[in-house]
N, C-alpha and C positions, 0 to 999 in steps of 0.2 A: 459753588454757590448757586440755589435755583433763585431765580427770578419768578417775583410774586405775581400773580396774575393783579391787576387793579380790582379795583370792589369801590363801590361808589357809598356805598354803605361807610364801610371803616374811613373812605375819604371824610366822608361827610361828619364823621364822630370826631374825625383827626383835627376836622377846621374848627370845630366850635370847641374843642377842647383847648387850641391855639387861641381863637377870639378869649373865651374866659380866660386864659393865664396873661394873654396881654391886657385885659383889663385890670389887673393885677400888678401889671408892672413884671409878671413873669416873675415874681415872688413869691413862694408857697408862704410864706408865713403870713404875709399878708392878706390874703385866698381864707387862711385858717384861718385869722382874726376873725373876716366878713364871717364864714360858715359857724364861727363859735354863736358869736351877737345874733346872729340869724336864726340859729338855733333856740334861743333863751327866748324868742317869741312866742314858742310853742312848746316852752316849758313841761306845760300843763297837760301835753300827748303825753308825753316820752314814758316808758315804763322803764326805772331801776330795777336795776336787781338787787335783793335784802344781802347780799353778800358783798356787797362795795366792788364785785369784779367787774371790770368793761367786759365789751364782750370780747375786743383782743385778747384779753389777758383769759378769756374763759378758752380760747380756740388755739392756745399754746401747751395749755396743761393738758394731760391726761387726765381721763375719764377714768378713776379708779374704779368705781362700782362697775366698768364693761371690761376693765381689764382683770378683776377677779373672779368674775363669771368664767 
C-alpha cells in the first residue's frame, strides 16, 4: 500500500463535505429531500428533455446513431 502524499486542497473538500453531511444527520435521503425542495425554486432554469430521459438514464444507454456509423 503507498501512502498518499497530503493535499490540503481534497482536505479542504473532505471537511466541508463532512460539515454538510453532518448537517444532515449524515443522512443521504435526507441531503436529497433538502437538494429536491431546493431545486423546485428554480424550476423555471432547468431545461427537460422532450424525451422524459434524465440524463442518467441518457449516460447508461448506447448512442445508436454512433454505434452504426
Amino acid at each position: 500500500m503507498n501512502p498518499t502524499m497530503p493535499d490540503p486542497v481534497i482536505d479542504e473538500i473532505r471537511e466541508i463535505r463532512h460539515r454538510i453531511s453532518a448537517s444532515y444527520d449524515h443522512d443521504p435521503a435526507k441531503l436529497v429531500a433538502y437538494l429536491m425542495q431546493y431545486q423546485m425554486q428554480f424550476r423555471d432554469r432547468l431545461i427537460y428533455d422532450p424525451s422524459g430521459q434524465s440524463p442518467a438514464q441518457q449516460a447508461v444507454q448506447p448512442d445508436t446513431d454512433k454505434a452504426a456509423a
